[in-house]
Structure formats: structure tokens, C-alpha cells
N, CA, C and O atoms as a GROMACS GRO file, in nm:
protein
  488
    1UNK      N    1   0.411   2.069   1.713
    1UNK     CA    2   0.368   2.036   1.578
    1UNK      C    3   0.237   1.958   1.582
    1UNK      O    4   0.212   1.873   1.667
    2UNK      N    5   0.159   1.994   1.488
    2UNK     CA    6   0.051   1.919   1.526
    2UNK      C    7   0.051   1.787   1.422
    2UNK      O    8   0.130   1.769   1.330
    3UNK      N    9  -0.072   1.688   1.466
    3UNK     CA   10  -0.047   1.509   1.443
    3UNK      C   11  -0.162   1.570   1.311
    3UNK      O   12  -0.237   1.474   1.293
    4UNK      N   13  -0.193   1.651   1.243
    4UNK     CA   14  -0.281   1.644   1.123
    4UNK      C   15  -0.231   1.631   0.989
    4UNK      O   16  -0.316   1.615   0.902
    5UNK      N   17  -0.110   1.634   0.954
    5UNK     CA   18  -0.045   1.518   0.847
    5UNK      C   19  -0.049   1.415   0.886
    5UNK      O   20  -0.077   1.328   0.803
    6UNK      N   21  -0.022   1.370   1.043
    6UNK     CA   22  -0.047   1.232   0.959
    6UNK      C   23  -0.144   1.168   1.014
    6UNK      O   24  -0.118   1.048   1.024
    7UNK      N   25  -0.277   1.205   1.068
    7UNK     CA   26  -0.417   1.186   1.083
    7UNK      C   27  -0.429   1.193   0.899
    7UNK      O   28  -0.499   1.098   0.862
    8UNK      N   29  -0.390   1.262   0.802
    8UNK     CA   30  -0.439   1.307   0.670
    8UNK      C   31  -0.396   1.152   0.639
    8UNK      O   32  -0.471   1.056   0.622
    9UNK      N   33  -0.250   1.157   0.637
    9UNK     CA   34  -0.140   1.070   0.521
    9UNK      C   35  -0.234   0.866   0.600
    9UNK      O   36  -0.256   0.776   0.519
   10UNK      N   37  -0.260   0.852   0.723
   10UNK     CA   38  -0.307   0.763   0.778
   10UNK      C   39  -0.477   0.722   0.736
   10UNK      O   40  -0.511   0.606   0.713
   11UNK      N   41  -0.562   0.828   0.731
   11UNK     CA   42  -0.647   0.846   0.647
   11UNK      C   43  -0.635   0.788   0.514
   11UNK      O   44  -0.714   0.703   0.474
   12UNK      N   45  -0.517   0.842   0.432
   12UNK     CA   46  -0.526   0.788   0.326
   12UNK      C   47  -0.486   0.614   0.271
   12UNK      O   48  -0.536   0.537   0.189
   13UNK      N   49  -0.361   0.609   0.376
   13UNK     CA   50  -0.337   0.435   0.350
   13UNK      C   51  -0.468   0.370   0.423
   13UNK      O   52  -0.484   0.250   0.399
   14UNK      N   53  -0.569   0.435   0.512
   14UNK     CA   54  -0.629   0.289   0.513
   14UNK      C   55  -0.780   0.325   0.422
   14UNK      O   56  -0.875   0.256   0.458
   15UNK      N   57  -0.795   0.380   0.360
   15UNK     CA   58  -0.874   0.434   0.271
   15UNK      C   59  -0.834   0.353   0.155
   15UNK      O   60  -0.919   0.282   0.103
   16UNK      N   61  -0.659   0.357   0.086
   16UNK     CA   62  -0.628   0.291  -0.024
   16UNK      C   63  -0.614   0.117   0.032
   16UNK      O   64  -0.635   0.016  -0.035
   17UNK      N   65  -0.574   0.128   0.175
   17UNK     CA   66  -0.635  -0.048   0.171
   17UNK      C   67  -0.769  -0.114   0.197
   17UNK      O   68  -0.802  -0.232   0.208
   18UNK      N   69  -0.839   0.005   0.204
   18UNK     CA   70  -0.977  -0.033   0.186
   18UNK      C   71  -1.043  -0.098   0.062
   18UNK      O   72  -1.123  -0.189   0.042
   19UNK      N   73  -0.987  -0.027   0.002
   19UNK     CA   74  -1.029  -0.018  -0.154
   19UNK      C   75  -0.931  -0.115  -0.215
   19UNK      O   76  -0.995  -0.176  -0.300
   20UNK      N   77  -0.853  -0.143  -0.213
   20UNK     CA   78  -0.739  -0.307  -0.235
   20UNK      C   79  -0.824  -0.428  -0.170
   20UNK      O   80  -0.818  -0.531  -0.236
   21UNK      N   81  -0.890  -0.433  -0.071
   21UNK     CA   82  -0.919  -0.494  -0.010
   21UNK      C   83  -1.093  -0.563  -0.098
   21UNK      O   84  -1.150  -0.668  -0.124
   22UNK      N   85  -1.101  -0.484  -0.106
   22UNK     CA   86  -1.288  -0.474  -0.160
   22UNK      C   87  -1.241  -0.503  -0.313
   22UNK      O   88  -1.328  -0.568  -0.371
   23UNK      N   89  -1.138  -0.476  -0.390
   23UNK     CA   90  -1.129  -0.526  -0.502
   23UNK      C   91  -1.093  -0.645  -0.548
   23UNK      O   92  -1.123  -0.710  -0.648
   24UNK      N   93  -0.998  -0.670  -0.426
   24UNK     CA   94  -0.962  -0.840  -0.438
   24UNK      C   95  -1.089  -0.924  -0.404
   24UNK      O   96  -1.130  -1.018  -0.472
   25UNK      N   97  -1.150  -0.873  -0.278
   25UNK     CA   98  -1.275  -0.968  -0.276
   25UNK      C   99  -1.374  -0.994  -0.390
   25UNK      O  100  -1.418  -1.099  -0.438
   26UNK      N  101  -1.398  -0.851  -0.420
   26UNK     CA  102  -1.504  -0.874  -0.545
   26UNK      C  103  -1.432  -0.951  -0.645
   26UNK      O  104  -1.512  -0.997  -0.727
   27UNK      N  105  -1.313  -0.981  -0.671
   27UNK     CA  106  -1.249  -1.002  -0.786
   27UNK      C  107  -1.212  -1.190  -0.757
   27UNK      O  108  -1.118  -1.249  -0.810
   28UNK      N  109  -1.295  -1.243  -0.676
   28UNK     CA  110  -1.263  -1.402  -0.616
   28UNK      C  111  -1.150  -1.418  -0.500
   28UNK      O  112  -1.126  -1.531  -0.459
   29UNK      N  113  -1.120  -1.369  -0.478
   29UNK     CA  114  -0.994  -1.392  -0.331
   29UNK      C  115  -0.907  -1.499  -0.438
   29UNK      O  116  -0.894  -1.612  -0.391
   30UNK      N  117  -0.871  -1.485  -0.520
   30UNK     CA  118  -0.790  -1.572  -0.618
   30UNK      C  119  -0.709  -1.681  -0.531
   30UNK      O  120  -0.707  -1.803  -0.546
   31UNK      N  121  -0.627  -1.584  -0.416
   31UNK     CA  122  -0.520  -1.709  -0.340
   31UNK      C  123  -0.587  -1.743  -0.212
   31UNK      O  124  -0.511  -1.757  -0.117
   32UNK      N  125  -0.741  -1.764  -0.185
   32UNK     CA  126  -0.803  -1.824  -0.052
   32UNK      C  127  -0.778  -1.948  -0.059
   32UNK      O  128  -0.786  -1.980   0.059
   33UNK      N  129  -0.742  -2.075  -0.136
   33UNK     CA  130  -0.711  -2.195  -0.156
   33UNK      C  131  -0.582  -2.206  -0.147
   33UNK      O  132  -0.557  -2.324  -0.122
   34UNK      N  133  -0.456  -2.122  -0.156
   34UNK     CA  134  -0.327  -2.181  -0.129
   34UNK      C  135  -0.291  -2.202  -0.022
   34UNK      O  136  -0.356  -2.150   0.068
   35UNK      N  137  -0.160  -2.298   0.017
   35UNK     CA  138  -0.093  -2.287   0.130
   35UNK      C  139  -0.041  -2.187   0.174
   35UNK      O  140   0.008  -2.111   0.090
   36UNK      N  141  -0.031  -2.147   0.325
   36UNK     CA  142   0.030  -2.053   0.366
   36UNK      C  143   0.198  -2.027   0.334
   36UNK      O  144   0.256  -1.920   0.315
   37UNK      N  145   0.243  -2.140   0.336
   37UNK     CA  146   0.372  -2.120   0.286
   37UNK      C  147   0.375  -2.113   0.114
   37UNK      O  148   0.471  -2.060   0.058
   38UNK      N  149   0.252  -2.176   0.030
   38UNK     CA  150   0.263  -2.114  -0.137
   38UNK      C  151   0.240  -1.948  -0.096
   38UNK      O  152   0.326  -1.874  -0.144
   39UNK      N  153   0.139  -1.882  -0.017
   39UNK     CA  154   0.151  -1.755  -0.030
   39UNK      C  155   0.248  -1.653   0.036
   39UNK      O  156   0.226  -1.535   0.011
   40UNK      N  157   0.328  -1.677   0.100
   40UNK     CA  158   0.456  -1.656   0.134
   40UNK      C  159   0.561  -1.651   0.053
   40UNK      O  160   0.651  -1.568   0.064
   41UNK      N  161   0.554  -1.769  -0.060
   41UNK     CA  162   0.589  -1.787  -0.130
   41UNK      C  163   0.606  -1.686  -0.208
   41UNK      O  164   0.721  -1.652  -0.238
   42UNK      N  165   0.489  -1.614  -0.261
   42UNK     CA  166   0.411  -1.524  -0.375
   42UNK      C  167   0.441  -1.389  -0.292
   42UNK      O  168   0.498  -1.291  -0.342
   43UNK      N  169   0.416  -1.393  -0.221
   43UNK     CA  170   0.447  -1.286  -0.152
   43UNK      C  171   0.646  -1.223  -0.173
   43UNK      O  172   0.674  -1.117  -0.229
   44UNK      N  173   0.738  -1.303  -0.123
   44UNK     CA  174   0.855  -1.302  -0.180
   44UNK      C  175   0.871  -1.258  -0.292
   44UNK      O  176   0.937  -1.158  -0.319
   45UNK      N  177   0.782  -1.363  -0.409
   45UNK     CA  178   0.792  -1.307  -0.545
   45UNK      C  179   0.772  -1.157  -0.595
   45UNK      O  180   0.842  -1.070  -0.647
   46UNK      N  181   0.628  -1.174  -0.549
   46UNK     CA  182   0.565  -1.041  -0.612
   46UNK      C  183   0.644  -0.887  -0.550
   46UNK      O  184   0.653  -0.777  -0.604
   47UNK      N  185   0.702  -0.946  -0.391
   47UNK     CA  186   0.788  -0.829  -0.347
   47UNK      C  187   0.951  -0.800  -0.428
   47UNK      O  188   0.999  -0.689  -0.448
   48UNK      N  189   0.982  -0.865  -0.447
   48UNK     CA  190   1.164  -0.872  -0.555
   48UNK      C  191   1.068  -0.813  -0.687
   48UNK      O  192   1.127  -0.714  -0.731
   49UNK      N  193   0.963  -0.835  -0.751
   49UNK     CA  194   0.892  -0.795  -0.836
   49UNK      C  195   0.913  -0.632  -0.807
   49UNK      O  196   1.010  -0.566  -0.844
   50UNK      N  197   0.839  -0.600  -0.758
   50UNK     CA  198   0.810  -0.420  -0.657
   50UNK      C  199   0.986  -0.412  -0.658
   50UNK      O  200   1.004  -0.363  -0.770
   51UNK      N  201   1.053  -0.422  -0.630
   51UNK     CA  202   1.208  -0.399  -0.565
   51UNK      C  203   1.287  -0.345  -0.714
   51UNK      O  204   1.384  -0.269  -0.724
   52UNK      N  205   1.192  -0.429  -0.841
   52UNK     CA  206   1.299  -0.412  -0.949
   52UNK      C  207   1.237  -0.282  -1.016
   52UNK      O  208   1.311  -0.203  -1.075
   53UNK      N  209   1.066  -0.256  -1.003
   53UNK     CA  210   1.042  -0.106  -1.051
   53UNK      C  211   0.917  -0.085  -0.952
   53UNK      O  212   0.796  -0.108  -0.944
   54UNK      N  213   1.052  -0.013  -0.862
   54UNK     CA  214   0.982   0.044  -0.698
   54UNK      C  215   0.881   0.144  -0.738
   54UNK      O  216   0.775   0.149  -0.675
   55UNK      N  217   0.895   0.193  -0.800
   55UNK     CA  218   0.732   0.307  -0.837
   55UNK      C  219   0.585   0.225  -0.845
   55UNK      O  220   0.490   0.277  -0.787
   56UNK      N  221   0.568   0.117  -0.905
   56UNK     CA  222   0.480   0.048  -0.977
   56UNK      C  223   0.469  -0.076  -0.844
   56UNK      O  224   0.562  -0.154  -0.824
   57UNK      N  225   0.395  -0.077  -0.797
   57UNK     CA  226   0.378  -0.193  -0.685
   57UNK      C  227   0.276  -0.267  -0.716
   57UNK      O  228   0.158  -0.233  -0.704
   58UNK      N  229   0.328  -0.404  -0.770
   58UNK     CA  230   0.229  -0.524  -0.856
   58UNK      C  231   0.130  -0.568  -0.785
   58UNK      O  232   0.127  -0.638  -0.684
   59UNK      N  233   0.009  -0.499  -0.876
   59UNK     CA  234  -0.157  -0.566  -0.782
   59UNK      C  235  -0.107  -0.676  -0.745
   59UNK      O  236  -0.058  -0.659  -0.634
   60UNK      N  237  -0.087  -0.830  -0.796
   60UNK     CA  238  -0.042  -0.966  -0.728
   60UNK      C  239   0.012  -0.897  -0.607
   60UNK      O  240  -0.086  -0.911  -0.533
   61UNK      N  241   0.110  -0.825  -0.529
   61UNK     CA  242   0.110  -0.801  -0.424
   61UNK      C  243   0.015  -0.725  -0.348
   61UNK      O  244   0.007  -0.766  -0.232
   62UNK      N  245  -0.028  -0.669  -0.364
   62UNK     CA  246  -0.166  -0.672  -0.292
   62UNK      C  247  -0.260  -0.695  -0.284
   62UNK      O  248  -0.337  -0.635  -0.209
   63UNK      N  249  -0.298  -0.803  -0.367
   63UNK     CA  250  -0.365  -0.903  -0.367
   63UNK      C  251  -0.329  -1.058  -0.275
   63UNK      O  252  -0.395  -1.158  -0.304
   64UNK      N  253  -0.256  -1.061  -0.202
   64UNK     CA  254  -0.125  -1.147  -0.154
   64UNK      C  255  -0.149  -1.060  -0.043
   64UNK      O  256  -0.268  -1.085  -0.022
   65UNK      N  257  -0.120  -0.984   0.031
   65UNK     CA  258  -0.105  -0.902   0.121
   65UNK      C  259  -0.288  -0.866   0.211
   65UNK      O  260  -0.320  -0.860   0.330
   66UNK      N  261  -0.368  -0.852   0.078
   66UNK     CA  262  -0.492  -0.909   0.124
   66UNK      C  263  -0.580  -1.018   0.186
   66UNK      O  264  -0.675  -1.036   0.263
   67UNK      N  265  -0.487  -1.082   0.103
   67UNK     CA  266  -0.540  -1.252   0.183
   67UNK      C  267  -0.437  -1.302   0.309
   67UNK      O  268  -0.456  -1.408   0.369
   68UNK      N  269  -0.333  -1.215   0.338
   68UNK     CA  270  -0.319  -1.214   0.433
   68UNK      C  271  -0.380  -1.198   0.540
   68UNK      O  272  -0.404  -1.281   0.628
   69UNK      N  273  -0.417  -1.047   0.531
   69UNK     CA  274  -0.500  -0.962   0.650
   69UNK      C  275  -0.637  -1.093   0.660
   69UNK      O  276  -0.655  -1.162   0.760
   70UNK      N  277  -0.724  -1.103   0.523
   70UNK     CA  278  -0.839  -1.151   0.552
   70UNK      C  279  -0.806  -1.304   0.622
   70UNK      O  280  -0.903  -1.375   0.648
   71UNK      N  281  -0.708  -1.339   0.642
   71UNK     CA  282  -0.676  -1.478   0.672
   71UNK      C  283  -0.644  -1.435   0.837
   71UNK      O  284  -0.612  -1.530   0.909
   72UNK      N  285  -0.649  -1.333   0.884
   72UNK     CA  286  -0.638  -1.247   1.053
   72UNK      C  287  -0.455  -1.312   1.060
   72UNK      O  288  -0.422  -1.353   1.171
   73UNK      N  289  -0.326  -1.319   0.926
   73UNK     CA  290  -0.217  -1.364   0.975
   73UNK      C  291  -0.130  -1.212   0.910
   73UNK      O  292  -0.165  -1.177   0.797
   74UNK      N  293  -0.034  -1.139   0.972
   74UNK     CA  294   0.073  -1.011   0.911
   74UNK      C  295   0.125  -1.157   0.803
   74UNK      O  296   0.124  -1.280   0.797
   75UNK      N  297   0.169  -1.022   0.723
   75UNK     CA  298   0.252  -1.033   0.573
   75UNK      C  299   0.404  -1.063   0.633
   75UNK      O  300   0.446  -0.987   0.719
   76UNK      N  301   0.474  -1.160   0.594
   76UNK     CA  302   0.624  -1.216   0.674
   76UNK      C  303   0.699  -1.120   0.564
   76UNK      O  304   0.745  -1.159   0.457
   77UNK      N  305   0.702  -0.968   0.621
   77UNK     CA  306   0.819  -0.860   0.637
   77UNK      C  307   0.964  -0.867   0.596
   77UNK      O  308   1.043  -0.827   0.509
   78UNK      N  309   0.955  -0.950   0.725
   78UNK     CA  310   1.125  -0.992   0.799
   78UNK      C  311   1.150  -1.065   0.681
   78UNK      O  312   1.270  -1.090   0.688
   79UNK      N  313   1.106  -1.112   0.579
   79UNK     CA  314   1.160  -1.205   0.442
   79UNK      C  315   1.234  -1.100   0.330
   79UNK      O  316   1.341  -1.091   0.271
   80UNK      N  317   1.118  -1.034   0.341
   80UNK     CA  318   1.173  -0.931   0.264
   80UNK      C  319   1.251  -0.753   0.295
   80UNK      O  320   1.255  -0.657   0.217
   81UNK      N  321   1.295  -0.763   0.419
   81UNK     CA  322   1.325  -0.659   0.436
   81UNK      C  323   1.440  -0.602   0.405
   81UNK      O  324   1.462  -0.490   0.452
   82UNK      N  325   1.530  -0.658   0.328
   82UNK     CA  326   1.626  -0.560   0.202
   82UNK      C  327   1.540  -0.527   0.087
   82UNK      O  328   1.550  -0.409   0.052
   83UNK      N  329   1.450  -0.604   0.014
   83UNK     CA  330   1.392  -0.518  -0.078
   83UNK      C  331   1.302  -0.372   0.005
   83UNK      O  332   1.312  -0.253  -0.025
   84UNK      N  333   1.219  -0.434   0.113
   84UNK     CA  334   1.152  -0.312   0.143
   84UNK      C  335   1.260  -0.153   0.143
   84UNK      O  336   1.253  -0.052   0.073
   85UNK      N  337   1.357  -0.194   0.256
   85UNK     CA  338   1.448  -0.046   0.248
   85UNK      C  339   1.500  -0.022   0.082
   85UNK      O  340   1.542   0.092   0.068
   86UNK      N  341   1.505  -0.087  -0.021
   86UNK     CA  342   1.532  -0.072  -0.132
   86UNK      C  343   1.422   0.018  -0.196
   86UNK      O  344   1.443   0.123  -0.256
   87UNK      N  345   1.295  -0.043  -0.173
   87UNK     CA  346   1.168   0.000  -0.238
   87UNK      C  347   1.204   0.168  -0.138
   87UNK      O  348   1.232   0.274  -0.192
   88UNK      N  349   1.194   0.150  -0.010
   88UNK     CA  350   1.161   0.293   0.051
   88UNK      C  351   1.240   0.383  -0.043
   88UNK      O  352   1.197   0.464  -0.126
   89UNK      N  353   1.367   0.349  -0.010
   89UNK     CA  354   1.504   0.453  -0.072
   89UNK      C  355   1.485   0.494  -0.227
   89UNK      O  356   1.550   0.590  -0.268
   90UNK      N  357   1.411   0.434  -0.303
   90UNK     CA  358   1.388   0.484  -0.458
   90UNK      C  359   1.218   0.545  -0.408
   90UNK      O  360   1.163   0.636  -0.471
   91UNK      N  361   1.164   0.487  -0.307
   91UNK     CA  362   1.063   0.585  -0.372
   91UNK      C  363   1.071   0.766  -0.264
   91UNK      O  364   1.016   0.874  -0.284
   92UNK      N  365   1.150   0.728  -0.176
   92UNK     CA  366   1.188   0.860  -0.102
   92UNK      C  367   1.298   0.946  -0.211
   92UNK      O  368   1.326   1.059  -0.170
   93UNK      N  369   1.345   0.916  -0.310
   93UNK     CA  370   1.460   0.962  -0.400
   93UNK      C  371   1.347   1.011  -0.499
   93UNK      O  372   1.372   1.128  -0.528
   94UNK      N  373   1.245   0.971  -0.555
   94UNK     CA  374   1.130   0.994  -0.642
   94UNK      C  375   1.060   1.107  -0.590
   94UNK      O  376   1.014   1.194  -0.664
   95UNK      N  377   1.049   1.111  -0.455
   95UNK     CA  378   0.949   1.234  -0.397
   95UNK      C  379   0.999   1.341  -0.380
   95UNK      O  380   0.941   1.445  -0.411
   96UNK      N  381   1.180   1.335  -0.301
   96UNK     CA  382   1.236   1.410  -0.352
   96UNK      C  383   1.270   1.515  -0.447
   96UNK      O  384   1.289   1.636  -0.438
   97UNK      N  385   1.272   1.417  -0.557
   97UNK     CA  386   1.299   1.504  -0.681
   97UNK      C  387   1.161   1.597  -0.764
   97UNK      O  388   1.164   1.690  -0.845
   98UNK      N  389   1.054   1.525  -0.704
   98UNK     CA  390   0.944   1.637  -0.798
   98UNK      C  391   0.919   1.758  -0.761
   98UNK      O  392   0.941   1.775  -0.641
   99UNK      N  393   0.876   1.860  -0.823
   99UNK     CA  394   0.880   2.021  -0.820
   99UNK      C  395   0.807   2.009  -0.727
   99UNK      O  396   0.750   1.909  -0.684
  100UNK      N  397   0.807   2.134  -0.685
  100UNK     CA  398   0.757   2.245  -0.522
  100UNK      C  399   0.565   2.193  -0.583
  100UNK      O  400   0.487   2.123  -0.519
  101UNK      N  401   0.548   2.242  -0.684
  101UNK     CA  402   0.419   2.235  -0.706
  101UNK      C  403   0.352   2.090  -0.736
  101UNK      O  404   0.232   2.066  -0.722
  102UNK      N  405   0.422   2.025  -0.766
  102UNK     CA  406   0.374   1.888  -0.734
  102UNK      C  407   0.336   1.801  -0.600
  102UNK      O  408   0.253   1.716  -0.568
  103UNK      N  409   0.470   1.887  -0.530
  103UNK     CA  410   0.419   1.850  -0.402
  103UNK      C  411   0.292   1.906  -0.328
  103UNK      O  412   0.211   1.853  -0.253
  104UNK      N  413   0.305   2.033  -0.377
  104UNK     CA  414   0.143   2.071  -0.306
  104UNK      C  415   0.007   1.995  -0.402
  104UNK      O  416  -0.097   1.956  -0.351
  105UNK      N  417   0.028   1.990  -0.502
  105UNK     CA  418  -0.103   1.912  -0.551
  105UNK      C  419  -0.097   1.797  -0.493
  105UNK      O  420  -0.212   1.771  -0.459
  106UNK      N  421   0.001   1.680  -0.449
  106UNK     CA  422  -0.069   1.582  -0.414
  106UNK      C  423  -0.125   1.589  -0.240
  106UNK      O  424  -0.212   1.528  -0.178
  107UNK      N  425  -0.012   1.709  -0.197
  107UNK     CA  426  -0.122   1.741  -0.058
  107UNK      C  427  -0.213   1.777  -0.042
  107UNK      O  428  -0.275   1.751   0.062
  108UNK      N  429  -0.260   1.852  -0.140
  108UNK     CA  430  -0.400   1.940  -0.139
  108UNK      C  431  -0.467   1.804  -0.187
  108UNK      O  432  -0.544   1.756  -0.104
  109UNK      N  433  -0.455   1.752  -0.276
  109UNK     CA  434  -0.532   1.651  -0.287
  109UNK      C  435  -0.544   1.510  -0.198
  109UNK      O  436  -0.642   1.439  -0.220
  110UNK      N  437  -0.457   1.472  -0.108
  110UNK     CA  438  -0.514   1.384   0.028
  110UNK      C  439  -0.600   1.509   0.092
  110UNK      O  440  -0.714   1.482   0.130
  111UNK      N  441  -0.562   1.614   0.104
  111UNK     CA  442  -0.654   1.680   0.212
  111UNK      C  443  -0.775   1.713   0.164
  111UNK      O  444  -0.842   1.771   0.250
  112UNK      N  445  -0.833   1.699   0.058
  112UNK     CA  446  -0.909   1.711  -0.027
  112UNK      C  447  -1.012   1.595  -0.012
  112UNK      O  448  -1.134   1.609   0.000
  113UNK      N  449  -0.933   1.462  -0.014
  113UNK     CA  450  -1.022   1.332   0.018
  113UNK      C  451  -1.066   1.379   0.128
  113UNK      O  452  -1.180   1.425   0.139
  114UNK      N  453  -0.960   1.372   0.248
  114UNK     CA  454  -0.969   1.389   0.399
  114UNK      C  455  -1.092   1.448   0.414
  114UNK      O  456  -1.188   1.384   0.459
  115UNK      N  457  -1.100   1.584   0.376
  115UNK     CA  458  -1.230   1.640   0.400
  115UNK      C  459  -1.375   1.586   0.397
  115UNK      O  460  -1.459   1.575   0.487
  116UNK      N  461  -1.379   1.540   0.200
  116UNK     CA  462  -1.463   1.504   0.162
  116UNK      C  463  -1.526   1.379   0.271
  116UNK      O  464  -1.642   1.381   0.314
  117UNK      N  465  -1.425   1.274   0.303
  117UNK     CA  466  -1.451   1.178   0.379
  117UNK      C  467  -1.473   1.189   0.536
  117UNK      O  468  -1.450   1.097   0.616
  118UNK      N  469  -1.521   1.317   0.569
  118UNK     CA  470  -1.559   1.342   0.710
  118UNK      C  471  -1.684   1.394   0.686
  118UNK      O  472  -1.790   1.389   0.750
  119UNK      N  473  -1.652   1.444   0.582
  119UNK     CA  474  -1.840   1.529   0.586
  119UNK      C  475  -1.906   1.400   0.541
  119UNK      O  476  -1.968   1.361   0.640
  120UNK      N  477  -1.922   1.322   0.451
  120UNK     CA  478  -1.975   1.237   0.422
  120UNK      C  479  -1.997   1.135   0.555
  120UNK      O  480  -2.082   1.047   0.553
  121UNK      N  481  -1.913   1.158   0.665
  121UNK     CA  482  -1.961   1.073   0.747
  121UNK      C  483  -2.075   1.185   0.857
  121UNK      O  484  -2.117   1.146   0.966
  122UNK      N  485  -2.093   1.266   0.822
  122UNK     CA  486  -2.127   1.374   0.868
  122UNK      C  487  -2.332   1.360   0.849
  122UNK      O  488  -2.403   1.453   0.886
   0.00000   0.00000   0.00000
């Protein structure tokens, strides 16, 4: 089998945390002044937040998750890892359920970026 799904699907998360990343900055790093344990804190929150409508994943968390990375410390996981398998399991039950043709539009459309974003480096 070849690794070009998920060269595509890998492409695309760090493409969308690129762009999370560059928006929080431009937007003030809002939580660069808290304690590490207030953003831990927020982090908890904003994740039970995500857990109660797993489709919709609250900018505050990735905004939180940003100032992680830019702070060079991982996001403390292990806090939340019953909501995460919660979040996975509704949104793997969501992908599931959409038509045959939905699924190919949103593949054609990562592979679509994918492309675009090689020639452009081209």
C-alpha cells in the first residue's frame, strides 16, 4: 500500500496548524502572560468544551495549544485523555455516516491543496 494518504492527510494537519498558528500570533498570543499551570488549566477547559460538541473544536483551544508549541512545551494529553477518545469516537461516527460522495469531495479536495502546495513550491 502506498504512504500517499497519509503524506496527503499529514500535509494537511500541518498546513491547518500552520495557519492556527499564524492566526493566533497575528491576533496577540492572548495567553503569552499566563502561568503554565493557568494554561493547562484552559487547556482542560476548552478540551471538556470540544468533548460536549465534538464536531466544532473551540478556537480558545487552539489558541491554548498554540502557545503551547510556541512556548517549545507538548499540550498535557494525559489530562485529557477520556475526552480525547470521546472526541475521536463521535467524530469517527460523523465520517462514517456521510455519503460515498462526500467522501470523495473532501479527498479530492486535500489532494487538491496537496498539489497546489508542491507546485507552488516548485
Amino acid at each position: 500500500m502506498s504512504d500517499s494518504p497519509k503524506i496527503v492527510a499529514h500535509h494537511a494537519m500541518a498546513s491547518d496548524e500552520l495557519e492556527l498558528m499564524r492566526a493566533y500570533v497575528q491576533n496577540g498570543r492572548r495567553w503569552r502572560r499566563v502561568l503554565e499551570s493557568e494554561l493547562r488549566s484552559l487547556f482542560i477547559l476548552h478540551f471538556a468544551e470540544w468533548e460536549a460538541a465534538p464536531l466544532t473544536k473551540p478556537v480558545q483551544l487552539n489558541d491554548v495549544i498554540c502557545e503551547y508549541k510556541l512556548r517549545g512545551l507538548a499540550p498535557p494529553y494525559d489530562d485529557v485523555k477520556d475526552d480525547l477518545n470521546a472526541i475521536t469516537k463521535a467524530i469517527a461516527a460523523a465520517v462514517a455516516n456521510l455519503p460515498a460522495d462526500e467522501h470523495d469531495r473532501i479527498n479530492q479536495s486535500l489532494i487538491d491543496d496537496f498539489v497546489m502546495s508542491t507546485k507552488n513550491k516548485q
